[in-house]
C-alpha positions, 0 to 999 in steps of 0.5 A: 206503968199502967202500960207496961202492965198491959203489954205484960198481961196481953204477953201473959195471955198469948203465951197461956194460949199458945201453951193450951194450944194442941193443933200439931203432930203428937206421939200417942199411945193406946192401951189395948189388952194391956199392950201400949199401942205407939202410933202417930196422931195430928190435930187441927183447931180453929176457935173452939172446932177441933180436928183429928188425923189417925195415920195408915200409911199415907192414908188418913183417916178425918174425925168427923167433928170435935170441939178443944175448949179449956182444956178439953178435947172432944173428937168423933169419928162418926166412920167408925162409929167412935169417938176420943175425949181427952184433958191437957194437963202439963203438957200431955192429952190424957183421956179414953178413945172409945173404940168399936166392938174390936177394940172397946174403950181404951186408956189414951195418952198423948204427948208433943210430937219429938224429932226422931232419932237417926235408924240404925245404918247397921240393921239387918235387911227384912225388906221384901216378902216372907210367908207366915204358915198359919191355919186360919178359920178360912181355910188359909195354910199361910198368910203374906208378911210384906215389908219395906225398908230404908235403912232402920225404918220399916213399914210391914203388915200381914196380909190375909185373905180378906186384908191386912193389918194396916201399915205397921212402922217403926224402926231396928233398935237393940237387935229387933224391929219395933213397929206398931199401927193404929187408925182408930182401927186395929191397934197392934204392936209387933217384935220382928227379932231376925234369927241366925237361920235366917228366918224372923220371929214375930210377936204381935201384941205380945203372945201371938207368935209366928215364924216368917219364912221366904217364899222360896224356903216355904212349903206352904202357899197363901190362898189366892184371893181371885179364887177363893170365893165364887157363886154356885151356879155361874150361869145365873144371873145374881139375884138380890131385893133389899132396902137402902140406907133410906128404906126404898127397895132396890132390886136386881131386875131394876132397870138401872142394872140392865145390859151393865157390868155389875160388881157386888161389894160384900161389906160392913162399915164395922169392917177394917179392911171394908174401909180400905177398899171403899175409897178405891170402889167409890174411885172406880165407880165414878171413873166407869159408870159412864161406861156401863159400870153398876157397883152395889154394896151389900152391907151387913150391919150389926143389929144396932145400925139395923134400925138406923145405919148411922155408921153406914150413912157416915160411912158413904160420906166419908168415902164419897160414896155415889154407888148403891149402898144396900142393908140386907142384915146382920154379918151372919145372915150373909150366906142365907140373904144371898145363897148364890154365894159360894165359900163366902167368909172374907169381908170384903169380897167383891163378885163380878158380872158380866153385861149379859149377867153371868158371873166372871170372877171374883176377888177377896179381900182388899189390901191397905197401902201398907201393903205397898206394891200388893195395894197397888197391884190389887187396884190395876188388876180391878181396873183391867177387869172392869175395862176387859168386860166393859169392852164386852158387847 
């Protein structure tokens, strides 16, 4: 008897721990402005150490560190400057992900990850890219809308100027498409209803509404990312002196720059898309540097981050950042901390520069892998022109 109560009891134990256990893949949601943000969550424990992935695409956004311990999760996403805390209680995780400025603290619900439903083989093709006729703060007549579909799965984003959404998926139910995305960044759902003239209508989050219409049916044109920002006088060579992320001072007319192809990043580790394009620009550095390539990024901070760039300094470890990483001020200073820019608004913007210093082009924005073909498009064109001017004598 004394046995069997043992064996019972070590059996009671396994069961409550496997029951606690929270280490797989979970269907969660956040409550952003009153709107519930469906997105996919995966979560890792080992003892007492607890580990956390937010979903873009393909890409994957880590927690930096986290603890699950009776019950209680705790998770820090140092990148972003946020962090999740949660309670599991019959079954679901319940608790607040303290977002950035954007997004602010937010309910947060979690419940086992279910086996999805067949799509719809009767849905509608959307599949390809449409235009969406805005009037943006920077000047933008139009934005992209790119989407890609297999069957009733879709994934789509729009993408501006300076990017895009993320990676929106979900699937054709009841006349419409529901997709919806959420990184620890961007917290968006959207209705794509296709209409009898062939257009679609677009809610994102509700109350903004847009109207998809085919390039070819479009009279208007997004802006072109290789032109929209550039330098006053393209003769001359740029010129900057500011701290790093230490406090030492790094100057243009340091030796290291000298006869090297130089890119300028204008970036902010409070920027979205500023963290879709540093994993490609850390890539790209290690790749060419060998070759005479110098990336520096300017990153303006938040009056917070000034005195200590904690989120930055996260931020370089997190994308494996090798290049140099420089702290001018705060967003709104850009223009007066680098007057040689020229109709600068889109974060992040990159400046190139030729061996001999003189500016050679430019490109806004930087698109994520929602974005597909475009993201990939984006990264071979970089690539070439680093090539093209490394090749330079």
């Amino acid at each position: 008897m004394k046995l069997l109560a043992l064996l019972l009891a070590v059996a009671a134990a396994s069961f409550s721990q496997t029951a606690n256990d929270v280490a797989g893949r979970w269907d969660a949601t956040v409550l952003f402005q009153n709107v519930s943000v469906p997105f996919q969550l995966e979560l890792a424990t080992n003892g007492t150490s607890a580990q956390a992935w937010f979903f873009n695409g393909s890409e994957r956004s880590t927690s930096t560190g986290g603890t699950y311990e009776k019950g209680s999760l705790k998770l820090q996403f140092a990148q972003f400057a946020t962090r999740l805390e949660a309670t599991l209680k019959d079954g679901a995780l319940d608790g607040t992900y303290f977002g950035d400025r954007r997004t602010g603290p937010v309910k947060f619900h979690a419940e086992r990850g279910k086996e999805k439903l067949a799509s719809d083989p009767n849905a509608p093709q959307i599949g390809g890219e449409w235009v969406l006729p805005v009037k943006s703060g920077k000047g933008e007549a139009a934005w992209r809308f790119l989407v890609e579909q297999n069957g009733g799965e879709v994934k789509a984003t729009i993408l501006r100027v300076d990017g895009d959404t993320g990676a929106l998926t979900g699937r054709y139910s009841n006349g419409k498409f529901l997709v919806s995305h959420f990184s620890g960044q961007r917290p968006a759902v959207m209705e794509i209803v296709p209409q009898a003239d062939g257009t679609l209508a677009l809610t994102m989050n509700v109350t903004t509404k847009y109207t998809a219409i085919r390039p070819a049916q479009a009279s208007v044109t997004p802006t072109n990312p290789d032109q929209h920002t550039s330098v006053q006088d393209p003769s001359e060579p740029f010129k900057f002196s500011f701290k790093d992320v230490n406090g030492n001072v790094v100057s243009s007319t340091d030796a290291k720059f000298k006869n090297k192809v130089l890119m300028i990043s204008m970036t902010g580790s409070w920027c979205p898309n500023c963290h879709d394009e540093a994993p490609y620009l850390a890539e790209l550095y290690r790749t060419y540097r060998g070759k005479g390539l110098e990336i520096v990024g300017m990153s303006f901070e938040e009056e917070e981050q000034l005195a200590n760039p904690t989120r930055l300094k996260a931020f370089i470890k997190s994308y494996g950042i090798e290049y140099t990483m420089l702290v001018p001020g705060i967003p709104d200073e850009a223009s007066q901390k680098l007057p040689q820019l020229k109709n600068f608004n889109a974060w992040p913007t990159i400046l190139v520069f030729g061996r001999d210093g003189k500016f050679r082009n430019s490109h806004a924005g930087f698109p994520s892998d929602g974005s597909g073909a475009v993201y990939k498009q984006t990264k071979r064109e970089i690539a070439a022109n680093v090539e093209r001017l490394l090749a330079e004598k």
